[in-house]
N, C-alpha and C positions, 0 to 999 in steps of 0.2 A: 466368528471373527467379526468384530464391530467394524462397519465404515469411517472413516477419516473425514470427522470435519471439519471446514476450514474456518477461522476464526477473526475478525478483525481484530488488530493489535489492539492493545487495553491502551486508553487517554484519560490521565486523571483529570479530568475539567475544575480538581479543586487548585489546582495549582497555574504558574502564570503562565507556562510554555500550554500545560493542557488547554489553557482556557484559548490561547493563543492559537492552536490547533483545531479546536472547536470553530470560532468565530473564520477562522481560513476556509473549513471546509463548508461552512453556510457561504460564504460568498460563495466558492467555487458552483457549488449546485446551483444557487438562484444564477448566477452568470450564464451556465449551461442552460437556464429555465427561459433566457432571456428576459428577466424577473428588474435586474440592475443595470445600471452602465458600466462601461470597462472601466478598473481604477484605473489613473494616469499618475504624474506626477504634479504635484501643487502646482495653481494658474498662476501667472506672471502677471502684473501688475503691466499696462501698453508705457510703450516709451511715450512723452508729452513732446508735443510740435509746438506749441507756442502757448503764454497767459499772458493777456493784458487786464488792466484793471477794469471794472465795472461802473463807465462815469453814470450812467441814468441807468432809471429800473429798466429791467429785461424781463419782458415776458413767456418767451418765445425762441428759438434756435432753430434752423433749417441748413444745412449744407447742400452744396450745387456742386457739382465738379469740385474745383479749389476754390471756389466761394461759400463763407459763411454769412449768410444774412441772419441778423439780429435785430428782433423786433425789440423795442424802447420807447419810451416817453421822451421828447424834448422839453427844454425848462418850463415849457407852458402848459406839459400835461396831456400834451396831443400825441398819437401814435406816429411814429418813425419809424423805417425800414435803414438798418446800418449795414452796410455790406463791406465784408474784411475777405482779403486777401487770404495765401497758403501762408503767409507768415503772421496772419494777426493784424495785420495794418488796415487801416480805416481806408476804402475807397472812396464812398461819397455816403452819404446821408440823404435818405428820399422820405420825406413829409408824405402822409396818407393820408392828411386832411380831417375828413368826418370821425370823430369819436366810435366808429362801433367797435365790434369784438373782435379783436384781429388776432386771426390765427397763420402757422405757418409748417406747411407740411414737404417735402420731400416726394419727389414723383418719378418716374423713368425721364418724363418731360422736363422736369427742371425743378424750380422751389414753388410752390404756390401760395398766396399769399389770400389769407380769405377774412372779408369783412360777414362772417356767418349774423349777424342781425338785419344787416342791410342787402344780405345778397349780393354780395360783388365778391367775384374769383379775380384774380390777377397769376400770370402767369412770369416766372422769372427763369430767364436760360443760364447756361451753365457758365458765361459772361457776365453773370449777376446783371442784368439787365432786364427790366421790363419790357416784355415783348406785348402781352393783349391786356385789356380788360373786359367781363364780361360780366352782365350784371343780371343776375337769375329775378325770377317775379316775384319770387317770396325770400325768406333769410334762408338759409344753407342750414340742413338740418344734417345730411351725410352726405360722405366723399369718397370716393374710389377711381384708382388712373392707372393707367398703363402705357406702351408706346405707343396705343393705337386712340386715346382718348382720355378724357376724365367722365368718370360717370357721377350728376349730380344730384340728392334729393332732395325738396326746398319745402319750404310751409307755402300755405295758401296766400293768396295776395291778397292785400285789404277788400274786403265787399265780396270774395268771392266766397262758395258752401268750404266747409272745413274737409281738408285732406288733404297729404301730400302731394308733389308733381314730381315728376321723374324725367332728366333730361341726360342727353351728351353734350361735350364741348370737344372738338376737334383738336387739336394741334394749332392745329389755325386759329384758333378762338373761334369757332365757329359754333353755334348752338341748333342741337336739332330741334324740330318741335314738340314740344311739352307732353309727356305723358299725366295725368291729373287720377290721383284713386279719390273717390268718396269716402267720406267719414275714416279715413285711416291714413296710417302715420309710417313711416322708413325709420326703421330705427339703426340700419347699418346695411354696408353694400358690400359688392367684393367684384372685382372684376376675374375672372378668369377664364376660360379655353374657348378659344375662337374668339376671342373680345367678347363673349358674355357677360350679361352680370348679373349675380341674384342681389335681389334686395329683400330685406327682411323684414315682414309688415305687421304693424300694434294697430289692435280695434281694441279702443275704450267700450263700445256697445256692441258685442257679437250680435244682436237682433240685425243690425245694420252693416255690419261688414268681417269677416272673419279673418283671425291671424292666419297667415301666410306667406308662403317663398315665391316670388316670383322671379321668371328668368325670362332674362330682356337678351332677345337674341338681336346682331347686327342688322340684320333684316327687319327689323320695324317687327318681329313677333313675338308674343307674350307666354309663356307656359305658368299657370300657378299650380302649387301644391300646396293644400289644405291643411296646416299641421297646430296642433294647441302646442302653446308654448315658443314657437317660430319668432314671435315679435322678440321676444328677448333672450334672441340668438346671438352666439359669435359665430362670424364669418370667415374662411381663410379661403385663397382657392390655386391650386396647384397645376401642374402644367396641363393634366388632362382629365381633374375631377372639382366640385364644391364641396367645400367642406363646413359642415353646420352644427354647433356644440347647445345643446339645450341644456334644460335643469339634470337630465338623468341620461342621455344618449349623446353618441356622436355619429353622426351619419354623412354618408356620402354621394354626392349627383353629377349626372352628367350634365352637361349643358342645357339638357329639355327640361332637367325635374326627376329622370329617372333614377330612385335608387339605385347604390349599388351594392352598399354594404351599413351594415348598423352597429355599434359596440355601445353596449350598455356602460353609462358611467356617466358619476354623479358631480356635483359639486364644480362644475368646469368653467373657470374666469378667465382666461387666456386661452387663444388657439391662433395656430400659423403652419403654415405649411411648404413645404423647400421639396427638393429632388427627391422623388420617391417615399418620401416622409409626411408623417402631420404630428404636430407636436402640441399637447394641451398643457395647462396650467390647471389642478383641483385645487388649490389653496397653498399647503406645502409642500408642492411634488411634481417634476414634469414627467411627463407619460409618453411618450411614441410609438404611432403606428404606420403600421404598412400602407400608403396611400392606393395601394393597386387592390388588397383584400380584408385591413382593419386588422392584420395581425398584427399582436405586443412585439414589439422591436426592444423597447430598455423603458427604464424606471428608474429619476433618478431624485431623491429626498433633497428638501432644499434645507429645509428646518425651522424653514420664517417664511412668510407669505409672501408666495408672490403675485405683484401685481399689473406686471405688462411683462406679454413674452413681442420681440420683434426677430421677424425674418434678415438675416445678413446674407454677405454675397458667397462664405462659406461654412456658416451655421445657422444657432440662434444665441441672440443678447437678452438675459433675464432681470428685469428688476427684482433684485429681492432686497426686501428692507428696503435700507437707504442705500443698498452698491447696487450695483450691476456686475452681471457672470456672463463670460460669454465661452460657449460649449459647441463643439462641433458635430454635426448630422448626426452623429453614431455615438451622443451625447460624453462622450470626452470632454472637459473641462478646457479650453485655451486661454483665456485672460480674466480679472477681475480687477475691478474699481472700487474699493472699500469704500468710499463717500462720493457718490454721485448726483445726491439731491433729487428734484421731482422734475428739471426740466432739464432735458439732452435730446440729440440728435444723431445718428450713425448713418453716414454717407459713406457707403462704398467701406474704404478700408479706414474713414476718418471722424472718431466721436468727437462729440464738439459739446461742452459742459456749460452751464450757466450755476455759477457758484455764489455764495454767498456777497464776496466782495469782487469777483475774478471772472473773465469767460475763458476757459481753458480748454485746448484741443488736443488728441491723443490719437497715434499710428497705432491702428488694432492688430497691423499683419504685417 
């Protein structure tokens, strides 16, 4: 007597229900593989809160609370700080004087406002209101902040040996005293757990100074870790790890430097990191992992390169192309801006676009 046995039903894969059935049951395993993201239903496009028109160049966009400050040129070509209300309306217009490179970033602290050739931070509260200035000894090479401070790294000052300096600035505008590396360079910071911060350091002549992470603990102490490749890191760092994306790995540290996990993988331009998560950019595809052990979480294909991921207050926002995607922790898709250009800002629940003729602002949530 033969045994019985059991047979998977037959699927013609040449026809459009088999092929149909085919492609279902690939997702289904790689989903169980935690291989993809969950499918969702198509992103929605955010309701718009206000556009005015675009009267001078705009370089720049920062949201504070319900202030948007917009850096511009006035008719004479000098930079200006424009600060608009929750409805779009012009408050005042503040002159910044000296021509240099004025940048403007978003902090826990408020908007900061950075002349990076000349070395001068300015600080602005969620009143759109200049509260300090503080002016570093060289130009502002990188930046990192949080509630407990800004961490700054600046070029050398005229006449002095070449290499960065490394400082904090309070809340108060207050500046610690200068930390100074020889012959080498901060090529990006990150503030994370217990107000640390690693910074990431470029030697053009390893005889004279080697790539490395260092971690600038609140206590005035230094921990480095020796790593090739470090200088031209990305940085994220989450509630109680750093997180560091080189040419082929992504690894993880505590506060001091100590590893705690490594995942091999290549090609990594973007990285961020939110609740329990660390999320990468290889080119066309985001990646997530476990920030407690570097375990695959999801995998989700973009199809066009992306080229900035940013941390929100409940996901991440993707530049891909010319839109922006924004996708929730457990990479579910929630919103999309099919034309968002190269300069935007995302405060809290509110993007803020600088558009070709237009600055246009948009409720994420």
């Amino acid at each position: 007597m033969q045994a019985k046995t059991s047979r998977a039903p037959f699927i013609n894969a040449s026809t459009p229900v088999g092929i149909l059935l085919v492609l279902l049951l690939a997702a289904l395993v790689l989903y169980r593989a935690g291989a993809v993201a969950p499918v969702t239903s198509s992103p929605l496009t955010p309701p718009q809160m206000w556009r005015i028109p675009r009267d001078a160049e705009a370089t720049d966009v920062a949201g504070i609370g319900p202030f948007t400050l917009l850096l511009a040129k006035d008719r004479l070509g000098s930079p200006a700080l424009m600060v608009l209300d929750s409805q779009g309306r012009l408050v005042r217009i503040e002159p910044l004087g000296s021509p240099g490179r004025f940048e403007l970033v978003s902090s826990p602290l408020g908007g900061l406002c950075l002349a990076r050739d000349q070395g001068a931070l300015a600080l602005y509260g969620v009143d759109g209101k200049r509260r300090w200035t503080v002016h570093l000894p060289g130009p502002i090479t990188a930046l990192a902040a949080d509630d407990a401070g800004i961490a700054v790294a600046f070029g050398a000052p005229p006449g002095s040996p070449p290499g960065d300096g490394f400082a904090i600035v309070t809340p108060a505008g207050e500046m610690t005293k200068p930390i100074y590396l020889s012959y080498a360079a901060i090529t990006a910071l990150a503030r994370g757990p217990g107000h640390a911060t690693v910074a990431a350091v470029f030697a053009a002549d390893p005889t004279k100074a080697a790539e490395a992470l260092l971690f600038f603990q609140p206590d005035g102490k230094v921990f480095s870790v020796s790593a090739k490749g470090t200088g031209s890191a990305r940085l994220a760092a989450g509630a109680e790890a750093f997180f560091v994306g080189t040419a082929n790995q992504l690894t993880a540290y505590d506060s001091s430097g100590n590893r705690r996990w490594t995942v091999r993988r290549r090609g990594i331009k973007c990285l961020v990191a939110g609740p329990g998560t660390v999320v990468i950019a290889d080119g066309g595809s985001m990646v997530a992992y476990s920030a407690a052990d570097g375990k695959l979480l999801w995998r989700r294909p973009a199809g066009r390169p992306i080229s900035a991921l940013i941390a929100n207050t409940d996901g991440i926002v993707a530049a891909i192309g010319g839109a922006l995607e924004a996708f929730a922790w457990d990479g579910a898709p929630r919103w999309a801006l099919p034309e968002a250009g190269d300069i935007w800002d995302l405060n809290g629940y509110t993007l803020v676009v600088i558009e070709k003729e237009t600055v246009a602002a948009y409720r994420t949530h």
